[in-house]
LOFI-595706 format. One record per residue: x, y, z of N, C-alpha, C in turn. Coordinates in steps of 0.2 Angstrom, whole numbers, plus 5000, padded with zeros to 4 digits. Example, Ala and Ser with C-alpha at 12.3 -4.5 7.8 and 13.67 -1.06 7.14 Angstrom:
% LOFI-595706
506649725039506249785039506649845039
506449895035506849955036506450005039
% end
This chain:
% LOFI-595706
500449945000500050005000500450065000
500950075004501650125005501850134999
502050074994502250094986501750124981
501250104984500650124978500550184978
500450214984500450284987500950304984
501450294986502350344983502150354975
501950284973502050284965501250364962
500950354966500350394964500650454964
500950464971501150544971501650564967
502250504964502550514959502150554952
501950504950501450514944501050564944
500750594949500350664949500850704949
501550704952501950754951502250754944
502250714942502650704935502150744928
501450744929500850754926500750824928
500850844935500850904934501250944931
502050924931502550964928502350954920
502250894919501950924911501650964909
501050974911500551034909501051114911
501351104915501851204915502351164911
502751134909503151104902503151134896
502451094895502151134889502451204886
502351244893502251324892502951334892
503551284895504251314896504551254889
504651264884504851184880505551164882
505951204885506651194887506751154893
506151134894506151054899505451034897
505451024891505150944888505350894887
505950884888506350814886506250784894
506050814899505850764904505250754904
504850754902504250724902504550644899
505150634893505350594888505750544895
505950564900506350544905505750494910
505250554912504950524919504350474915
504450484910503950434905503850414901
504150344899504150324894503850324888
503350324891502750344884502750294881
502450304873502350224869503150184867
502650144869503250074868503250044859
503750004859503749994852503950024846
504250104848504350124842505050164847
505650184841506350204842506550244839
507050294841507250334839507750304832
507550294826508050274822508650334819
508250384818508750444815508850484823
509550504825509550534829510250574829
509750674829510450724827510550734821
510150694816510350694809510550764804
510850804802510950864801510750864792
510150914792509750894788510350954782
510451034784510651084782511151084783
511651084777512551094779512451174778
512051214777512051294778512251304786
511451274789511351314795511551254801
511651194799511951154804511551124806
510651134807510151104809510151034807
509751014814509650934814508950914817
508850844814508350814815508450744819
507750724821507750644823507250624819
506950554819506750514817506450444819
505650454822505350394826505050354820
505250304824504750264819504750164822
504150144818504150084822504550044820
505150004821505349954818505349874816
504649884810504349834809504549764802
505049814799505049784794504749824788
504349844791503749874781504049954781
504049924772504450004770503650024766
504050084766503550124762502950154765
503250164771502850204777502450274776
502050304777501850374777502350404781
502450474779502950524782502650574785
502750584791502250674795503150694797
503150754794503650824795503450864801
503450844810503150904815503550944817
503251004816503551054820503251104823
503751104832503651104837503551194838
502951194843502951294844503451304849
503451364851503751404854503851474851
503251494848503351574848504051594844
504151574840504551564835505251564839
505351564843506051594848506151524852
505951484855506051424861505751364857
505951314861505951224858506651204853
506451154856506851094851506851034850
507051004847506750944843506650884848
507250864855507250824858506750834863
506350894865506050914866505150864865
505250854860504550844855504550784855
504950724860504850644857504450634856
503950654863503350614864502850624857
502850654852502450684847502850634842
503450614843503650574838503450504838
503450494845503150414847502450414845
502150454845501450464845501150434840
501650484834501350444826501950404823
502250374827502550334826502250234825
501850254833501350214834500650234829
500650274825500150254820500450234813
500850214812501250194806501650224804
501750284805502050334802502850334806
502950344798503950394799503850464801
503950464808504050544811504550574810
504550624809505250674806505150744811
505550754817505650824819506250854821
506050914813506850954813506951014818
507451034820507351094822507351164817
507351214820507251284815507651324820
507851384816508151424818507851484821
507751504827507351544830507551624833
507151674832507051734835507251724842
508051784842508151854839508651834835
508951764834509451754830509451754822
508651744819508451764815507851814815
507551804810506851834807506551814801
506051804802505651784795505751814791
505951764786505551714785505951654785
506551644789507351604792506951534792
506551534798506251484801505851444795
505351474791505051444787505551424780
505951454779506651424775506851364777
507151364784507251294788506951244788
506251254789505651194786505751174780
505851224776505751194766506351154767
507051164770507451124768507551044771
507151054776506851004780506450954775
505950974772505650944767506050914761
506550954761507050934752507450874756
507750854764508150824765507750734765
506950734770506650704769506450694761
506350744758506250674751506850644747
507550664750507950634745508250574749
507950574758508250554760507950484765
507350484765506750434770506450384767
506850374762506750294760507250244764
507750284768507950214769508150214777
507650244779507150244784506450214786
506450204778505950164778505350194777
505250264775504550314773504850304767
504150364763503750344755503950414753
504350424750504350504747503850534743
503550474743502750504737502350514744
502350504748501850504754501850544761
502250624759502550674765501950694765
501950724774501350764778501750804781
501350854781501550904789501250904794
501350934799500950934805501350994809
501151024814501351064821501051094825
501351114830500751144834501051204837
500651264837500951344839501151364833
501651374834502351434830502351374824
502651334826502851264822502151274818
501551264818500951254813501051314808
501051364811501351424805501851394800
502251364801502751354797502451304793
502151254797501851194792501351234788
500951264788500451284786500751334781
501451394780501551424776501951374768
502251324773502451294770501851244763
501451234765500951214762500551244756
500251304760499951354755500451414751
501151444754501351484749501951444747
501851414739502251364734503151394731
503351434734503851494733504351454738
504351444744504751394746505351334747
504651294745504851234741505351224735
504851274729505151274722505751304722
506051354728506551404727507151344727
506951284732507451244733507451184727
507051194721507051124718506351094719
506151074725505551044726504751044725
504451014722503951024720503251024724
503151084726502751104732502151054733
501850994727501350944726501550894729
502350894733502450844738502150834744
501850904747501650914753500850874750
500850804752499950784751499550804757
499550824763499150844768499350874771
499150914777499250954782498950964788
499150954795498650944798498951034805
498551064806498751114808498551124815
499051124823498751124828498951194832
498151234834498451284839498751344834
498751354827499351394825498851444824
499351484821499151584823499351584812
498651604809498751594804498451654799
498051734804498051784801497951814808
498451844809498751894816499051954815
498651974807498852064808498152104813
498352154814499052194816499352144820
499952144819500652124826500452144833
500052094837500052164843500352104848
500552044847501052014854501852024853
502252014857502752034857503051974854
502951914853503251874849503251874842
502551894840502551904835502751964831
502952014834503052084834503752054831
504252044837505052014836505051984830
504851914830504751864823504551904815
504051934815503751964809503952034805
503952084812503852164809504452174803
504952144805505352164798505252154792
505152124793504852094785504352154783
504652184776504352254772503552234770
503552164769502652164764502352104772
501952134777501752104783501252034780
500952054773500452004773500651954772
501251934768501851884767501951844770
501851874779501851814784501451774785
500851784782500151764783499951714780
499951674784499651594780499151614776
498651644778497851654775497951704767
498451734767498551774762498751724756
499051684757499151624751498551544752
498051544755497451504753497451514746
497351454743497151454737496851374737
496251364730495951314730496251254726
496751254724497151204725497851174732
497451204737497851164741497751104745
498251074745498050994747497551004752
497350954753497050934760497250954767
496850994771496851044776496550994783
496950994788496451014794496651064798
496351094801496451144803496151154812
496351124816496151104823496351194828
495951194833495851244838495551194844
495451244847495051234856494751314859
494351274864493951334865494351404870
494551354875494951384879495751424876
495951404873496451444869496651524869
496851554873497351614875497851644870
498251594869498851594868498751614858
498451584855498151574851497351584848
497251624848496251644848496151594842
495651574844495151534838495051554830
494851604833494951664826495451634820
496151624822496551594818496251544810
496051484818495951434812495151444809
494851484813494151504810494051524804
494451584802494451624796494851574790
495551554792495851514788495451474785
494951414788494351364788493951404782
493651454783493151474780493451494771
494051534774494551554766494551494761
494851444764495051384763494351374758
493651354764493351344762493051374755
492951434754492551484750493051484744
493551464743494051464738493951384737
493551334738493451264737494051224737
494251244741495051184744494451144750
494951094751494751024756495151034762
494651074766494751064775494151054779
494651024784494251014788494451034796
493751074798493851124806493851084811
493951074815494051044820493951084826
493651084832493551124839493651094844
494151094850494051034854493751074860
493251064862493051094868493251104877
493351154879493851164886494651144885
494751144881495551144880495751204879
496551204883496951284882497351264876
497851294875498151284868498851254870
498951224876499451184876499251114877
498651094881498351054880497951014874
498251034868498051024861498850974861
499151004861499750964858499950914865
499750924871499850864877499350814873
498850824870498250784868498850714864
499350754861499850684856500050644861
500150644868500650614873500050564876
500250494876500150434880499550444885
499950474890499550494896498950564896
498850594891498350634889497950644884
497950584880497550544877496750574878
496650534884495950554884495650604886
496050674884495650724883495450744877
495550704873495350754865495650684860
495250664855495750624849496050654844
496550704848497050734845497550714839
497750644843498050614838497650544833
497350524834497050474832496550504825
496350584828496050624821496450644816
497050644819497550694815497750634810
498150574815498550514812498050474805
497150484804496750474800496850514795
496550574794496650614792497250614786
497850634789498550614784498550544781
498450494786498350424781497950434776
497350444777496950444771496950484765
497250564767497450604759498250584758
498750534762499350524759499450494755
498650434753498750374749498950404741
499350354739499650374732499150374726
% end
């Protein structure tokens, strides 16, 4: 009884430190320590350095089962375009690792060091390294997704809709077959947070940063996830972009999770908080079904 006890109060400490985690990403790799999270899948690419430019690297979850030709999801993590990093985000790699998927998360270069459009630069090239490179890994180069949550979802998302990107590197922007968008900030003029201020104001044409300003009706397959509770991120975001999307006949789909804050969108990926939302189970459908070739 004495053990069970100690283990309870373990674990409510451990679960409470996740939820203030979330908000600090520069102690998310212990959540990865006090909890193993999903079993069965391993870190196969680890540190991988995707950009001899900038030096940046990636990991790479996935289940080690033998079948090739895996779906691919590209996530990337928020922090207000300035904090997080990749080791940081296992738990999201295990997550859809254990739906079949080759997870790929790269890091990006962050504010004050850079400035937009750095970060979303970083992503594209993140995308050119997985397609030349995740086959022998065991993912499908015909069959790349994105995904992220916060700051991260902006990048997935500009990455998706403005086709400039991709092609500047070579890449044929009809790579990206889906996208699944969590918690991101995806028409937020005026600039009135201090992150976004930092991250965006340079840049001479502001609409530029604007995921919603490049909607067009041939963009892949969208979903586009919120929550009610959301602070950090107003609804508003994914509300408008849904509607753009929608009225320009592009395929998405809105999602609203109710009583959830905007951190607790992206805990929804992790094991243990699961059962507050089918964060991942929506999202993991979702991209399997528009990745098929």
């Amino acid at each position: 009884m004495k053990w069970a006890i100690l283990f309870l109060v373990i674990l409510g400490a451990a679960l409470f430190a996740f939820t203030r985690m979330v908000a600090a990403p520069n102690q998310l790799d212990y959540l990865n320590a006090v909890w193993p999270g999903d079993s069965g899948v391993e870190r196969v690419g680890d540190g991988i350095t995707f950009s001899e430019k900038t030096g940046l690297k990636l990991d790479i979850w996935a289940k080690p089962d033998g079948t090739a030709k895996k779906p691919v999801i590209i996530f990337f993590y928020g922090g207000g375009w300035a904090n997080g990093e990749r080791t940081h985000y296992g738990f999201a790699g295990k997550a859809f690792a254990t739906k079949d998927f080759i997870a790929v998360l790269p890091d990006y270069r962050k504010v004050p060091t850079v400035r937009f459009p750095a970060f979303v630069e970083d992503g594209a090239e993140a995308v050119k390294w997985v397609r030349d490179n995740i086959s022998r890994y065991g993912g499908d180069p015909a069959r790349i997704t994105l995904s992220g949550h916060s700051a991260g979802a902006h990048i997935a998302m500009m990455l998706t809709l403005d086709q400039h990107y991709l092609s500047d590197l070579g890449v044929d922007p009809k790579i990206i077959r889906a996208t699944v968008g969590l918690s991101g900030p995806y028409d937020f003029l005026p600039l009135d947070s201090k992150r976004s201020i930092n991250a965006m104001s340079q840049w001479p044409r502001l609409e530029e940063t604007q995921p919603i300003h490049f909607a067009r009706a041939d963009a892949p397959p969208i979903m586009v996830v919120t929550s009610t509770r959301d602070d950090t991120v107003k609804p508003r975001n994914a509300i408008l972009l849904s509607e753009k999307l929608h009225s320009l006949g592009a395929y998405v789909d809105f999602r609203v999770y109710a009583d959830l804050n905007h951190e607790e969108v992206v805990m929804g990926l992790s094991k243990p908080f699961r059962g507050k939302a089918p964060v991942l189970d929506t999202a993991a459908a979702f991209l399997k079904e528009h990745s098929q070739p």
